[in-house]
C-alpha positions as CSV (number, residue, x, y, z in Angstrom):
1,X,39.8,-21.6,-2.1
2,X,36.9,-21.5,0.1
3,X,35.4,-24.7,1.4
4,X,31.7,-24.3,1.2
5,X,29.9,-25.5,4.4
6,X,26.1,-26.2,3.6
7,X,24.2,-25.8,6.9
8,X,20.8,-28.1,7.1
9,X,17.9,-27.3,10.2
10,X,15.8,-30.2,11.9
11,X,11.9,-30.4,11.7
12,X,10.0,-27.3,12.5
13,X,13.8,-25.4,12.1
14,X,14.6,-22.5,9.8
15,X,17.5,-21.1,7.9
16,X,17.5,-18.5,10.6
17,X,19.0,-21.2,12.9
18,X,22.4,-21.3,12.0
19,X,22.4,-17.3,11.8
20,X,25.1,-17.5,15.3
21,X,27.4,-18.8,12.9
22,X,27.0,-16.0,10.4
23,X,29.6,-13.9,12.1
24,X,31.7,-16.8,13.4
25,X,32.2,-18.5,10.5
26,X,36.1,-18.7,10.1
27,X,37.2,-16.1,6.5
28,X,37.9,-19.9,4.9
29,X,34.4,-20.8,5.2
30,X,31.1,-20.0,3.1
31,X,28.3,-21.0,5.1
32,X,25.5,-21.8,2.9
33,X,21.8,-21.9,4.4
34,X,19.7,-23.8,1.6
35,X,16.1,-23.9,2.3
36,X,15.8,-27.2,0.8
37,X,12.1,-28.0,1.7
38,X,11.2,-25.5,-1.5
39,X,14.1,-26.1,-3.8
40,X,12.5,-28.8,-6.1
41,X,13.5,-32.3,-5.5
42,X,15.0,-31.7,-2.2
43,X,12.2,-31.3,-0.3
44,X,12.1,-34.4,2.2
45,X,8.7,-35.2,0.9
46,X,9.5,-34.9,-2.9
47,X,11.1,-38.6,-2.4
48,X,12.7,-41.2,-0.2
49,X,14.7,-40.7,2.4
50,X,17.6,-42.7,0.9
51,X,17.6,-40.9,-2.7
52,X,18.2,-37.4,-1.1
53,X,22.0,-37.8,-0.3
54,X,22.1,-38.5,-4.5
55,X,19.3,-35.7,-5.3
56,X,21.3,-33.2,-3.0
57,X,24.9,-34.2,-4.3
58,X,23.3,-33.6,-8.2
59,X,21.8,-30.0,-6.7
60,X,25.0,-29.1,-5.5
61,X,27.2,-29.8,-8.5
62,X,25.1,-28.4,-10.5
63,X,25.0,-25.2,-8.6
64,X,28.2,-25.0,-7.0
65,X,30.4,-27.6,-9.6
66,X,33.1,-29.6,-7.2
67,X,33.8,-26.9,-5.1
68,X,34.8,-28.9,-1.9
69,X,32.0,-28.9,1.1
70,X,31.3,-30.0,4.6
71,X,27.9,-30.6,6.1
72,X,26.3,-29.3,9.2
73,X,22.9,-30.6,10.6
74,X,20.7,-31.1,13.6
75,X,18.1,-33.7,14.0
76,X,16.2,-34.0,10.7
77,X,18.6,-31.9,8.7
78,X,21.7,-34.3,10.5
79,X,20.0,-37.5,9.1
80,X,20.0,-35.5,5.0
81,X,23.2,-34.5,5.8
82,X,24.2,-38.2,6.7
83,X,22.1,-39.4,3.4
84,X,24.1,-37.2,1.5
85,X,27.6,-38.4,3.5
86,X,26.8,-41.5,2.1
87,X,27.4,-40.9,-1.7
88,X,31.1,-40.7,-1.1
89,X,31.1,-37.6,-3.6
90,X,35.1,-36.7,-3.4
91,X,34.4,-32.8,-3.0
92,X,32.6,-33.7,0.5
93,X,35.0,-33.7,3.2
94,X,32.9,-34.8,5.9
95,X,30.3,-33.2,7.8
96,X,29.0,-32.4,11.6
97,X,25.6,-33.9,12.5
98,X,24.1,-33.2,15.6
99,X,21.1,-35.2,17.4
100,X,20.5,-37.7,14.2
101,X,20.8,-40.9,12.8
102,X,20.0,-42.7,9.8
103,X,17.0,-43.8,11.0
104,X,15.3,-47.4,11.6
105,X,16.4,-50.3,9.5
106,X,14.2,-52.5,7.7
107,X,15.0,-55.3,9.3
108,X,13.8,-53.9,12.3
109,X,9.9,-54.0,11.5
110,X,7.9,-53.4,14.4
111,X,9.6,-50.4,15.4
112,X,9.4,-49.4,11.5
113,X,5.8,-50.0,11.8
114,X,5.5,-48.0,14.7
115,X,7.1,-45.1,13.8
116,X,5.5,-45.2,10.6
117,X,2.0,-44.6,12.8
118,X,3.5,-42.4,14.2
119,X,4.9,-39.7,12.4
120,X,1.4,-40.1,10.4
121,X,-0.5,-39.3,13.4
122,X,1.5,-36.2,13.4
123,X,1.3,-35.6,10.4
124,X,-2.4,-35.3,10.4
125,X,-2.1,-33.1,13.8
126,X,0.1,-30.7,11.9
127,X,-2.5,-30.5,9.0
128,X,-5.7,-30.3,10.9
129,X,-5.1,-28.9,13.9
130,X,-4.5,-25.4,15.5
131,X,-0.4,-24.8,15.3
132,X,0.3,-23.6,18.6
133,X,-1.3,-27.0,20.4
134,X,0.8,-29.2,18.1
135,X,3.7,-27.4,18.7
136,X,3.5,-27.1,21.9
137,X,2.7,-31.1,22.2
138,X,5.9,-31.4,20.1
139,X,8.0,-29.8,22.5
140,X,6.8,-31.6,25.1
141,X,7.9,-34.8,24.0
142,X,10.1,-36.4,26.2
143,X,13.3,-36.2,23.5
144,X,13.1,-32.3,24.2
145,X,12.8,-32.7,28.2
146,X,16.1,-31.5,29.0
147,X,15.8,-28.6,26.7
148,X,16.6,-24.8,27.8
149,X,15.7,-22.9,24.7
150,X,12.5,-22.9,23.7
151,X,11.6,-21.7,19.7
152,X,8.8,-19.4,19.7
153,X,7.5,-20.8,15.9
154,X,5.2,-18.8,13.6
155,X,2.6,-20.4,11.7
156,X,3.2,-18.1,8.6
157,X,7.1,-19.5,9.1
158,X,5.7,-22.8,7.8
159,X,3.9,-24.8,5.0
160,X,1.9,-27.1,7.1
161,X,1.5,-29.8,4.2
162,X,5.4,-29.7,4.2
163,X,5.1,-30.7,7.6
């Protein structure tokens, strides 16, 4: 039996991310590349955070039945991946998550607050103005300093409400 490994990308990623893996992937291993900022109800922005793991978990079943999986995800996709981890569904079998976390607790309001501002200041960069500048500002943050590869990004990649 195949173990199906569902593959999630980070903010401003793609499905074509994890295409390396494509012709790595060991023969027991179907890597699955979901778009899931257009399948319904798994977009990020469809609902909280904390109900995706449960929204993806009922996706999956109902697509794939309990087929056992793993997860794989980097930075925005990593903290899904994590939300879905926590559901405890028996067919997972764990998951790799790279650059991610589950993100600020509520108890911690100030730096809640302040993240909340913001990611809607971005937000309103990435709907208002041009691409290529907010990009670029994007990958200048200091989080991406020590990065080598830079990821030439399309607009027409992207649905900038999404973002």
């Amino acid at each position: 039996m195949k173990i199906l490994v569902f593959a999630f990308h980070g903010f401003l990623g793609q499905q074509s991310d994890w295409d390396f893996l494509r012709k790595n992937m060991p023969k027991q291993f179907h890597l699955l590349v979901p778009d899931y900022t257009r399948i319904p109800g798994l977009s990020p922005v469809s609902g909280s955070i904390s109900s995706w793991g449960a929204q993806f978990i009922g996706w999956k079943q109902e697509v794939y039945g309990s087929l056992p999986f793993v997860i794989l995800g980097y930075s925005q996709g990593g903290r899904l991946g994590l939300m879905a981890m926590t559901e405890n569904d028996p067919s997972c079998l764990g998951g790799v998550i790279i650059s991610s976390s589950l993100g600020v607790s509520d108890s911690q309001e100030l730096c809640l607050k302040n993240r909340l501002q913001n990611d809607q200041k971005w937000a309103q960069r990435f709907l208002t103005e041009d691409f290529n500048s907010v990009v670029a500002d994007w990958d200048d943050q200091s989080i991406f300093a020590n990065s080598t590869n830079k990821i030439q990004r399309n607009e027409d990649d992207f649905n900038r409400e999404l973002l």
